[in-house]
C-alpha positions as CSV (number, residue, x, y, z in Angstrom):
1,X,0.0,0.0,0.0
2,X,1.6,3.6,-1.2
3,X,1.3,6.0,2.2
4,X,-0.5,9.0,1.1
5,X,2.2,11.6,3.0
6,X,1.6,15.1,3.7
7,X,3.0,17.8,1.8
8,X,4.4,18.9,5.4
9,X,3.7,17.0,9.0
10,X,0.9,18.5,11.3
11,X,2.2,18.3,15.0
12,X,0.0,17.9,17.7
13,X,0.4,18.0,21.9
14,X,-0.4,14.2,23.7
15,X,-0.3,12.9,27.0
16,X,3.0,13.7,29.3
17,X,4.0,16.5,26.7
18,X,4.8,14.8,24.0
19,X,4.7,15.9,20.8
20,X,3.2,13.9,17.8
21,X,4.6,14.0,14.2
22,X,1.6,13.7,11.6
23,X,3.3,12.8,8.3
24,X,0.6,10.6,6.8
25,X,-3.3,10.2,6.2
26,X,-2.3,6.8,8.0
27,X,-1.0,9.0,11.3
28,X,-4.0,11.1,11.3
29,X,-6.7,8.9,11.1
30,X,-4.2,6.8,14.0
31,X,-4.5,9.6,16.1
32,X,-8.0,10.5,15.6
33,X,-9.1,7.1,16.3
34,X,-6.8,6.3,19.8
35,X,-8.5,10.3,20.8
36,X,-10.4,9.2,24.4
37,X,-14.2,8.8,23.8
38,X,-15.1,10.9,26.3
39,X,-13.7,13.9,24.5
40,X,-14.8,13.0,21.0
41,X,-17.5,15.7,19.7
42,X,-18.6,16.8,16.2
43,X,-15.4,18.4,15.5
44,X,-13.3,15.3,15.6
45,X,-16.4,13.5,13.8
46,X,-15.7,15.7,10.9
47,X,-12.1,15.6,10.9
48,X,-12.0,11.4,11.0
49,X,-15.0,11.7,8.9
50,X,-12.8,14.0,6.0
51,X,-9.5,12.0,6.7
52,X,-11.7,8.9,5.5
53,X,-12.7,10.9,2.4
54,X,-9.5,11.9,1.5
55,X,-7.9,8.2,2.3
56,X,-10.8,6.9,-0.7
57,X,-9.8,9.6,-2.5
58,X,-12.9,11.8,-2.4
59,X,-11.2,14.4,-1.1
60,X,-7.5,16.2,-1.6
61,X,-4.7,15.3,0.6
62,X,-4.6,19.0,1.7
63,X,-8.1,19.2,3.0
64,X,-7.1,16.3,5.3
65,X,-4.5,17.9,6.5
66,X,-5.9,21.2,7.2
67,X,-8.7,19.3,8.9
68,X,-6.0,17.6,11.2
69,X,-4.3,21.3,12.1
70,X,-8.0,23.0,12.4
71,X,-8.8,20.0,14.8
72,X,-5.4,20.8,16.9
73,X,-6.0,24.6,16.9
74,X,-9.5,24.0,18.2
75,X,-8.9,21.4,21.2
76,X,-5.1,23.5,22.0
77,X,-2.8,20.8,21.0
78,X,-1.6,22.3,17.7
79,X,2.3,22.7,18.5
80,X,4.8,24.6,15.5
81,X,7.3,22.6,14.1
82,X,9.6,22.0,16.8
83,X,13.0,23.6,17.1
84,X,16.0,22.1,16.8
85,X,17.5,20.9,19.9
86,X,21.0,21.9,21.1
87,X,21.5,17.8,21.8
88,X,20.4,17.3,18.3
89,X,23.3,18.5,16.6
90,X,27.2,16.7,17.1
91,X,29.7,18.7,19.1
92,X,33.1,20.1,17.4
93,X,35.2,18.7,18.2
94,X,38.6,19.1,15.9
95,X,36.7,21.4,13.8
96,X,37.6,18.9,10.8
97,X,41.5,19.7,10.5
98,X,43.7,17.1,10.5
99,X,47.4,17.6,12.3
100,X,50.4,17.3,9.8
């Protein structure tokens, strides 16, 4: 099965402050469908319901994927892209010259 990806990831806030990467229709309807039941309302109906569409291919890859960043915006767990880490990046060490 070819992944339908987005044309850039959606990330959203869960449990313990984690922060989810959406990078596929796969991801979004994932996280839509582990999203408690007790907090499920017509807003994340729609979204699942249009992330279904789109993964038939009723609807553009983009409309799922604005659906997924209007459905974090509206419940608070819409999160830029995060910034890169200092622990992220190798130290310098030798700053790449070699000793004759």
């Amino acid at each position: 099965m070819i992944e339908k990806m987005f044309d850039r990831p959606v990330y959203l806030k869960e449990k313990k402050g984690l922060v989810r990467e959406i990078t596929t229709l796969d991801d979004a309807i994932d996280f839509l469908e582990d999203w408690p039941e007790r907090d499920r309302d017509l807003i994340h109906e729609v979204t699942l319901k249009t992330c279904f569409l789109a993964h038939d291919g009723h609807k553009p890859l983009n409309v799922a994927r604005d659906a997924m960043r209007a459905f974090g915006k509206k419940k608070g767990i819409l999160v830029k892209a995060p910034a890169v880490q200092p622990w992220m990046i190798g130290g310098t060490t030798g700053g790449g010259r070699v000793s004759a």
